[in-house]
C-alpha positions in Angstrom: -3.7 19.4 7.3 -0.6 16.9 7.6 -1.1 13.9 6.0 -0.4 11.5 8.8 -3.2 13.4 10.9 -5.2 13.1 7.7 -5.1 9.1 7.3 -5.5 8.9 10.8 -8.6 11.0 11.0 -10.0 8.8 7.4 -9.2 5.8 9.3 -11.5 6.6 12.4 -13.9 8.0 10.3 -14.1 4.2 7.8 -14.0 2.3 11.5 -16.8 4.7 13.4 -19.4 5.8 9.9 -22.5 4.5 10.1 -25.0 4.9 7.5 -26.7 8.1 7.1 -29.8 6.9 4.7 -29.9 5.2 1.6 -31.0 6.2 -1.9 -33.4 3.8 -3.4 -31.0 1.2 -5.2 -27.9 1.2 -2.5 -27.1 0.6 0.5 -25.8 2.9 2.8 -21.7 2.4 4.2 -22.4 0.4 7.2 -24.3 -2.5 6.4 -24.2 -5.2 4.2 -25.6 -5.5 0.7 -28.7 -7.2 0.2 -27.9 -9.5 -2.7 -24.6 -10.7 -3.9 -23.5 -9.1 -7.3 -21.1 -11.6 -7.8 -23.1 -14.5 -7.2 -23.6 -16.1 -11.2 -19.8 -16.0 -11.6 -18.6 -17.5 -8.1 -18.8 -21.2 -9.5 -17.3 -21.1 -12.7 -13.5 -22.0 -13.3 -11.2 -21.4 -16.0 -12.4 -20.4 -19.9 -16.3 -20.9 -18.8 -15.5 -18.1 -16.0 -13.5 -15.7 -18.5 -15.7 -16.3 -21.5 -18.6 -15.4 -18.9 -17.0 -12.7 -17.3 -16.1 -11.0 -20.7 -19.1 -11.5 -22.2 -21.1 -9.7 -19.4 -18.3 -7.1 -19.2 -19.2 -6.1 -22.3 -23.0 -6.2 -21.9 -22.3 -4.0 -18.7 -20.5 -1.2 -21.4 -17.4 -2.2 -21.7 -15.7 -0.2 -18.6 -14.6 -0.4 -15.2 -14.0 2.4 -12.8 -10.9 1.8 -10.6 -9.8 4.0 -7.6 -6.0 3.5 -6.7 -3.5 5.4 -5.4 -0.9 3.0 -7.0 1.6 5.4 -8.7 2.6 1.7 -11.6 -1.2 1.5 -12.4 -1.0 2.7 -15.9 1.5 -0.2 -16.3 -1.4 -2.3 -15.1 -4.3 -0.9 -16.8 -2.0 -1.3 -20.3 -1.8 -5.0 -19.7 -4.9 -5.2 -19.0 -6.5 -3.6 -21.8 -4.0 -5.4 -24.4 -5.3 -8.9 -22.8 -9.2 -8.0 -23.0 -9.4 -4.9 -26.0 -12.9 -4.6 -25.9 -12.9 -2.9 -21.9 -12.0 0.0 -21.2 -10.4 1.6 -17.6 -11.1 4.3 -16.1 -8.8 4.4 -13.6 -8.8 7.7 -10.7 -5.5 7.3 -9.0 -4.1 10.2 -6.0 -2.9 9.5 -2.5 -4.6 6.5 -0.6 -5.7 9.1 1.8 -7.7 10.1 -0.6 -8.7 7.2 -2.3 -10.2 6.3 1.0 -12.2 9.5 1.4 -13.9 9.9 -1.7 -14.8 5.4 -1.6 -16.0 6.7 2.2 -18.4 9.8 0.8 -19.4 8.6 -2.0 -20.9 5.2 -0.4 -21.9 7.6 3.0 -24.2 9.2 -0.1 -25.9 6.3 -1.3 -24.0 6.9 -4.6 -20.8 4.4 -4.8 -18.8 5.0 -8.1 -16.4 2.4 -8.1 -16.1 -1.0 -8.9 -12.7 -2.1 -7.6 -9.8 0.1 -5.2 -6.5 -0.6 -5.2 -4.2 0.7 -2.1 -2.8 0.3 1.4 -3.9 -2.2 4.2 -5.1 0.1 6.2 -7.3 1.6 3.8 -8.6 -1.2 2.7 -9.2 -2.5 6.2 -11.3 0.6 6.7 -13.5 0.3 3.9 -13.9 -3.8 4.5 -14.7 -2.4 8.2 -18.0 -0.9 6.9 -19.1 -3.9 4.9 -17.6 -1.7 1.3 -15.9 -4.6 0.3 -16.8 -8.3 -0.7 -13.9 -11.0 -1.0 -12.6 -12.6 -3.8 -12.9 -16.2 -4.3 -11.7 -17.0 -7.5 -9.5 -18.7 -9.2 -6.4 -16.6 -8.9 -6.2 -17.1 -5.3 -5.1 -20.5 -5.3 -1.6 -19.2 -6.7 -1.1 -16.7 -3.7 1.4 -16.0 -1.1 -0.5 -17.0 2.5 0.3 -13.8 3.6 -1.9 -12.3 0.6 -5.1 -14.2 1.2 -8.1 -14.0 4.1 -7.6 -10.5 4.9 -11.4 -9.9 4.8 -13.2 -8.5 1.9 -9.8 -7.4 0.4 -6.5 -9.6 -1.6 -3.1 -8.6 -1.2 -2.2 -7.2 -4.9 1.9 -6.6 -4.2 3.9 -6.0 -1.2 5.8 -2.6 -0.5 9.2 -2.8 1.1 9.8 -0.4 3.5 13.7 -0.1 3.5 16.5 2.2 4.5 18.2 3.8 1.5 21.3 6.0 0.9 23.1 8.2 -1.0 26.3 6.9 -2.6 27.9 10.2 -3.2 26.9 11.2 0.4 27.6 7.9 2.3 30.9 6.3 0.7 31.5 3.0 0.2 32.7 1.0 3.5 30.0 3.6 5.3 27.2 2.5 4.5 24.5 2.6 7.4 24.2 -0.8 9.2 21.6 -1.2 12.5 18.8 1.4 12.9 20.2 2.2 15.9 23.1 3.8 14.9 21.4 7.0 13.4 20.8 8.2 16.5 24.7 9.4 16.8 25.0 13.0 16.1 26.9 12.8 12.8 23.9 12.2 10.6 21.8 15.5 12.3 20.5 17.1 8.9 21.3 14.3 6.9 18.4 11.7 7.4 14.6 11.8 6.6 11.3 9.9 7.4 8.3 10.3 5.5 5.3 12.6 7.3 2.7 10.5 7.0 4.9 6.8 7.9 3.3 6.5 11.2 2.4 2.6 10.2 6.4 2.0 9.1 7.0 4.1 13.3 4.4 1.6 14.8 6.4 -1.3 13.5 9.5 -0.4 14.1 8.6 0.6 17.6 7.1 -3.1 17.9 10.2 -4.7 16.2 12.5 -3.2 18.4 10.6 -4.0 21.8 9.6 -7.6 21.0 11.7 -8.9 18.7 15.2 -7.3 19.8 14.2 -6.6 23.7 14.1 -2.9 24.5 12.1 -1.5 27.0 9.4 0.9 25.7 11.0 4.1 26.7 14.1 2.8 25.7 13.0 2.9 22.1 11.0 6.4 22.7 13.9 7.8 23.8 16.2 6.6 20.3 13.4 7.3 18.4 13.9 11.5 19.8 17.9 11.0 19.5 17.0 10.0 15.4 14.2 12.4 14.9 16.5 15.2 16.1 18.7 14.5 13.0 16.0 14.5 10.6 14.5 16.6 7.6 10.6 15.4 6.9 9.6 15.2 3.4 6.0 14.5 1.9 5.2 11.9 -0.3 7.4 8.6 -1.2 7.8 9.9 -4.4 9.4 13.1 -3.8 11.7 11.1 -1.0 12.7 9.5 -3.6 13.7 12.4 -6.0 15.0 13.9 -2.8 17.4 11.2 -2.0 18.7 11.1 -5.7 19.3 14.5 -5.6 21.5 14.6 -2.4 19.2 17.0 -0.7 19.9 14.5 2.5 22.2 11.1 2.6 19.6 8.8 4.4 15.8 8.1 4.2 14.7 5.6 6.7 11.4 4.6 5.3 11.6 4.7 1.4 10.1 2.1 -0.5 12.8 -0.3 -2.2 11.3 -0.1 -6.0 11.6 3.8 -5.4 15.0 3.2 -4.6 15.6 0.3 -7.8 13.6 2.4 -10.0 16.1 5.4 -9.3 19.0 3.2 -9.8 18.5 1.9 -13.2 18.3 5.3 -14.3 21.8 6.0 -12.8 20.7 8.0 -9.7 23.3 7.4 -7.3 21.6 5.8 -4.7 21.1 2.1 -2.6 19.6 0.5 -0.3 21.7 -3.3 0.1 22.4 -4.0 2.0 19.8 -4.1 4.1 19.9 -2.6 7.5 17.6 -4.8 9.2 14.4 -5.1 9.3 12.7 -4.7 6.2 9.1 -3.7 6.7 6.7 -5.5 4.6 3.3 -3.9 3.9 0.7 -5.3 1.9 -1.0 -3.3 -0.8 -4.3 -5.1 -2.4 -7.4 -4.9 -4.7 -10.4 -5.0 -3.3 -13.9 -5.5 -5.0 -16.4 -3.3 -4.2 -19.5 -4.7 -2.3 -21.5 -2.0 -4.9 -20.1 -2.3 -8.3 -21.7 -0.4 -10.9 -19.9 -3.2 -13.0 -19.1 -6.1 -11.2 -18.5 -8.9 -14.0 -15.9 -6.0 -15.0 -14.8 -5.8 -11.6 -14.2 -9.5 -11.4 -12.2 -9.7 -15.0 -9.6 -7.4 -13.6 -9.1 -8.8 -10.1 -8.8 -12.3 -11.9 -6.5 -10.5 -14.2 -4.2 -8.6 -11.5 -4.1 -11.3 -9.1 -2.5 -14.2 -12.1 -1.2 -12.4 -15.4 -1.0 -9.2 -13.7 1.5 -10.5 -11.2 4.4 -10.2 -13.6 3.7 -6.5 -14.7 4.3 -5.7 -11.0 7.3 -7.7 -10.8 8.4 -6.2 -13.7 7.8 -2.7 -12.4 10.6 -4.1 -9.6 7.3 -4.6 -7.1 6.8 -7.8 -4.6 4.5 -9.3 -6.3 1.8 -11.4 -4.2 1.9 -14.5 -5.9 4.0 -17.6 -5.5 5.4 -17.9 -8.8 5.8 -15.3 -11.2 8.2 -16.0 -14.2 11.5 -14.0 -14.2 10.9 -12.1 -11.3 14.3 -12.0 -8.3 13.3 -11.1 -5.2 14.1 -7.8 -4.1 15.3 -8.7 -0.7 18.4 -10.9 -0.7 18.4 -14.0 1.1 19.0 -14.0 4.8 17.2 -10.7 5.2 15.2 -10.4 8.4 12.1 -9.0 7.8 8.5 -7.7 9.8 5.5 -7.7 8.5 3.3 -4.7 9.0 2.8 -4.6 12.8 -1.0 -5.5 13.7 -0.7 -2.6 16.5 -0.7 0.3 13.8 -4.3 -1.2 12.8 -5.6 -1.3 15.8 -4.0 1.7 17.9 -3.6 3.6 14.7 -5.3 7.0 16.4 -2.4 6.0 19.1 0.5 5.8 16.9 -0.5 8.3 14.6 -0.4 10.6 17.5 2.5 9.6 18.6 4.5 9.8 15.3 3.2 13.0 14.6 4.3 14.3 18.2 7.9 13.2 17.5 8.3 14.3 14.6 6.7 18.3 15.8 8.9 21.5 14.9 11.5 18.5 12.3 11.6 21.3 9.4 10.9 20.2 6.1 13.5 18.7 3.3 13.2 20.7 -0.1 
């Protein structure tokens, strides 16, 4: 099955489940918890709450089990356990279609596994849409972005840049790419690539380009077929990324920026700045689970992630969420326009999904 059909498909299924029975000490997806496993901590500030929160971490055994499909986490998950030895993580990472399904099963079985997830949006808007999630409150939030905070049951962790990246040895310098339009031109047929399963990044750029530069719908159907004619599809942001390096095509429209840094400090010939406009922003977040099997645990680390945390992800040349993290440049240079996830890919995302996955029909494969 294609990935995009796959998220899409996850996506209905965490909007539309209902639950099928419960076992005797859960709840089923679908409906609320009946108590509130966070409840003794929700008061306490500062040393009282850590000192609390540790101490029951360790009464709890010391672990906490932590689905992700964050491809930094063991960055994380170091920093982590260096700040509080005593805990051990556990920590299942794969794809976030994934991620989503086994959160989705295991809760549709009365049998939740997890104490905290950490992925996309749109994942994390599925679960909170089946009452999986409980929002966080604490302490750390105070020190976030807007844009990070009241998203439901879920925090935004880091933000992924969706950007347009290049080759340097296949685009000289002077040639650089510089307004989405222009790939539809002929010369770049075989040369670009869009990720198979970037039907949220389509959804946005489709919305950016009819309300914020003025095309018509078809308008930007019809340069969306002129671009998707010149395209190879890979699978997977990571191998986009090794792709790119490797000069297996000179463009990838929708390639996350730190793929692109990352790959540059380690002297792959590649770059994204500057920016053709507009940088997608997407948020990625932590999310506690409305069933921990730990939940003081559960807290620790989204305390953790969302204050101390924030600089591991800056350092791992991530957005971070927060405000103010020490040392850390933003990726993005100044005067930048920028679009924030489109709200039309979460709620036509069987729409778009479609859609995307109709344009991008009989593309053959990069690799």
């Amino acid at each position: 099955m294609r990935q995009g059909a796959l998220t899409a498909g996850l996506l209905t299924a965490g909007l539309l489940l209902t639950g099928c029975g419960t076992s005797p000490t859960t709840t089923a997806a679908g409906s609320a918890p009946d108590t509130n496993p966070y409840a003794a901590y929700e008061k306490l500030t500062g040393e009282e709450r850590t000192t609390k929160l540790l101490a029951d971490a360790k009464s709890e055994g010391g672990v906490l089990d932590l689905y992700t499909s964050n491809t930094d986490i063991q960055d994380l998950v170091d920093g982590f356990q260096k700040a509080y030895p005593g805990i051990k993580v556990h920590a299942f990472r794969a794809n976030s279609e994934t991620v989503l399904q086994r959160a989705l099963q295991e809760n549709q079985a009365g049998k939740p596994q997890n104490d905290v997830i950490d992925t996309n949006d749109l994942e994390l808007r599925a679960l909170d849409a089946q009452h999986l999630l409980h929002p966080y409150d604490g302490p750390a939030k105070a020190g976030l972005k807007d844009s990070a905070k009241n998203l439901g049951g879920w925090t935004a962790e880091r933000f992924n840049a969706f950007v347009v990246g290049w080759n340097t040895n296949e685009v000289k310098k002077g040639e650089e790419p510089r307004d989405f339009t222009d790939f539809a031109d002929p010369k770049w047929k075989g040369r670009l690539s869009v990720e198979v399963g970037d039907w949220d990044w389509y959804a946005s750029m489709h919305t950016y380009l009819t309300e914020e530069k003025g095309m018509s719908s078809s308008a930007v159907d019809d340069l969306f077929k002129k671009i998707a004619a010149n395209v190879k599809v890979t699978k997977g942001h990571t191998v986009q990324g090794e792709l790119l390096s490797a000069g297996q095509f000179a463009v990838a429209l929708s390639v996350y920026s730190h793929t692109v840094d990352k790959a540059t400090d380690k002297g792959a010939p590649v770059a994204w700045r500057p920016a053709v406009e507009p940088v997608i922003l997407r948020p990625n977040g932590v999310g506690l689970m409305a069933r921990p099997r730990h939940p003081a645990t559960a807290l620790l680390w989204t305390d953790w992630v969302l204050s101390e945390g924030q600089k591991i992800i800056a350092e791992s040349l991530r957005i971070p969420a927060a405000k103010d993290v020490p040392g850390f440049k933003d990726p993005i240079p100044v005067g930048t326009g920028t679009y924030s996830l489109s709200k039309t890919a979460e709620t036509d995302h069987q729409k778009w999904n479609a859609a995307y996955d109709a344009l991008l029909r009989g593309v053959r494969a990069a690799g």
